[in-house]
C-alpha positions in Angstrom: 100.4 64.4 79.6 101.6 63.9 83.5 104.5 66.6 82.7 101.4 69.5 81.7 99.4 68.1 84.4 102.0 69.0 86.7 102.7 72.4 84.8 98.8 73.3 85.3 98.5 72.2 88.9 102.1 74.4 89.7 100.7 77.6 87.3 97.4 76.9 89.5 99.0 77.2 92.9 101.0 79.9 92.0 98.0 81.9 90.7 96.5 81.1 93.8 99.5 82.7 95.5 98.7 85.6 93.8 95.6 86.1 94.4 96.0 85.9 98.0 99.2 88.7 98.2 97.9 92.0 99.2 97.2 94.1 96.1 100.5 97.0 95.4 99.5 99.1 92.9 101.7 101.6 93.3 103.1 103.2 90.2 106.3 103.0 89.2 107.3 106.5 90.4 105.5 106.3 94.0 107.9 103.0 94.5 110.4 105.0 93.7 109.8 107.2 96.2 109.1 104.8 98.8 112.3 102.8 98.1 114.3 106.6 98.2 113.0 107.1 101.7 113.6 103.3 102.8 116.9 103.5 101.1 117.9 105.6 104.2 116.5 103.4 106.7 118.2 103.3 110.2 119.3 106.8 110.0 118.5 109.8 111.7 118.6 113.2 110.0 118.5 117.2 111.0 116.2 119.4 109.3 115.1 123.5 110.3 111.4 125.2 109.5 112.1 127.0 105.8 108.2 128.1 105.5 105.8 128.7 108.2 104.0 131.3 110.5 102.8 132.2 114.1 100.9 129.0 114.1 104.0 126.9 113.5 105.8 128.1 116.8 106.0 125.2 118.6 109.1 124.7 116.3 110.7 127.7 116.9 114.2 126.9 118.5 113.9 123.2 118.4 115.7 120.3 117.2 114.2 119.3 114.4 115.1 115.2 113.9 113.4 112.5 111.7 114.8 109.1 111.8 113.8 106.4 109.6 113.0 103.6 112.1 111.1 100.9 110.7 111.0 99.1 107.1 109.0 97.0 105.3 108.1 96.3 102.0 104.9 97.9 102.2 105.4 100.3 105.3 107.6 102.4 106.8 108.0 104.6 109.9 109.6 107.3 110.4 109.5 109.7 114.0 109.4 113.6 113.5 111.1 114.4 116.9 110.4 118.3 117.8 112.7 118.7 121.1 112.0 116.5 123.6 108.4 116.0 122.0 108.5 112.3 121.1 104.9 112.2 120.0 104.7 112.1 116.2 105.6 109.4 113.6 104.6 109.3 110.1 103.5 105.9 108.6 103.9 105.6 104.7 101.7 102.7 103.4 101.6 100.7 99.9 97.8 100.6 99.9 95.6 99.2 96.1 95.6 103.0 94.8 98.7 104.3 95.6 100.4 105.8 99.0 98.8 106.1 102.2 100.3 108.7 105.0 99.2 108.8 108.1 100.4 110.7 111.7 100.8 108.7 114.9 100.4 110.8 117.5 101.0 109.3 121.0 101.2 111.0 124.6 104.3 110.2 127.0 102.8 107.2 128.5 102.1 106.2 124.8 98.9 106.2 124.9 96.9 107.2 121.3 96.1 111.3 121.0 92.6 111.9 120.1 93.9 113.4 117.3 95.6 110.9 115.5 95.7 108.9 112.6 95.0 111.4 110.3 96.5 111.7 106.9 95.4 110.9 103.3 95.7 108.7 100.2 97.6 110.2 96.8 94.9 111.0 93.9 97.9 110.4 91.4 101.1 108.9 90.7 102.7 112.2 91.6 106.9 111.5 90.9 110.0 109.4 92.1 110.5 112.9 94.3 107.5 114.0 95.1 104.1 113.0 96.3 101.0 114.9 98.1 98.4 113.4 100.4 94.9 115.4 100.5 93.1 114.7 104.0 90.8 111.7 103.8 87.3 111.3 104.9 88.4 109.8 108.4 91.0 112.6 109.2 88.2 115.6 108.1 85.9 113.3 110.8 88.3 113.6 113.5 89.6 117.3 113.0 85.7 118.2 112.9 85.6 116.3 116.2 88.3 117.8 117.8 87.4 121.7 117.2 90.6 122.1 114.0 88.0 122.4 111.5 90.8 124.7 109.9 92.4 121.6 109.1 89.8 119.8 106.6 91.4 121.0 103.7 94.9 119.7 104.4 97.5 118.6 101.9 100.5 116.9 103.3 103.3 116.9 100.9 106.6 114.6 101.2 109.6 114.7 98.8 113.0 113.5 98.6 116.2 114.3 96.8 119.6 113.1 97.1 119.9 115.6 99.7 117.4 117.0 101.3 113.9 115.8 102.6 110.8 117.8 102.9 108.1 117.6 104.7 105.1 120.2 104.1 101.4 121.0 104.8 99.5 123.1 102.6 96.0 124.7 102.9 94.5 128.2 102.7 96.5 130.4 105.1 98.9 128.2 105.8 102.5 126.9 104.5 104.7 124.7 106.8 107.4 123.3 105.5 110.5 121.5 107.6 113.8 120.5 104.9 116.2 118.0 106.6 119.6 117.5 105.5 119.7 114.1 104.1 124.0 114.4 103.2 124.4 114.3 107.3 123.0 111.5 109.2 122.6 112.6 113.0 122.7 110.5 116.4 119.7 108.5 116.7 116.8 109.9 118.8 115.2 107.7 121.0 112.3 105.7 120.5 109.1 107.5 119.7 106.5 107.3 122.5 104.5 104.3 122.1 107.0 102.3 120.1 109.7 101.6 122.5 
């Protein structure tokens, strides 16, 4: 009798345990995809503009660099460096439904753009290389705020091979896509602004 006492209290405790982790219902294909990304943490890789138009010039002739700073089990970081623009960072997030991306955009003295933060949830389980993130409620807020009402109907899209990366936004007139090169790890940029 003591023996399944003691098994009821320890099943207790550890449901309790349970219940008090955050909830990861990611699908089995989006952890994929999160672990293929993470799997490459602490390196730094090239990548060049293969879609894009007039509006994407503030790549033109840049070093292109993302670097896969900071892991967790349920976030990571990773800094888009354009030149000597430090300023962006996109944060990949376990969330209850899925994956969350968001853009952390800071300012030299890294201090928060008022444009930042924006980003979306994935509507499905997408694949182990692939997954899109329509804009959210908060980021159509913001753009609407800031005069880029052209950008309430963005799609970020992220995938991952063995070799290559890609990062792209999608919406009506517009196709921007930056591939890095995933088989060359590259010096390590420094530290985004805001996150020395």
């Amino acid at each position: 009798m003591a023996k399944s006492l003691s098994q009821s209290l320890s099943l207790g405790a550890s449901f309790s345990l349970l219940l008090a982790a955050p909830a990861m219902a990611t699908t089995v294909e989006q952890t994929q995809f999160f672990d293929a990304i993470a799997a490459h943490c602490g390196q730094a890789f090239e990548g060049e503009v293969t879609a894009g138009n007039s509006a994407d010039s503030v790549f033109s002739g840049k070093k292109l660099v993302m670097h896969v700073r900071e892991c967790s089990d349920g976030e990571l970081k990773v800094p888009f460096h354009v030149g000597e623009d430090h300023s962006r960072t996109w944060v990949i997030t376990k969330t209850d439904t899925g994956l969350r991306l968001k853009h952390d955009h800071r300012h030299q003295d890294g201090s928060e753009d008022k444009v930042t933060m924006y980003g979306g949830d994935t509507q499905d389980g997408g694949s182990a290389e692939l997954q899109s993130f329509p804009v959210d409620a908060y980021s159509i807020d913001n753009f609407k705020q800031n005069g880029l009402s052209q950008s309430v109907t963005n799609v970020w899209h992220m995938g991952i091979t063995e070799s290559q990366f890609i990062y792209r936004l999608t919406r009506e007139n517009r196709d921007f896509k930056v591939t890095f090169d995933l088989t060359k790890p590259v010096a390590l940029p420094p530290a985004p602004w805001g996150h020395e």
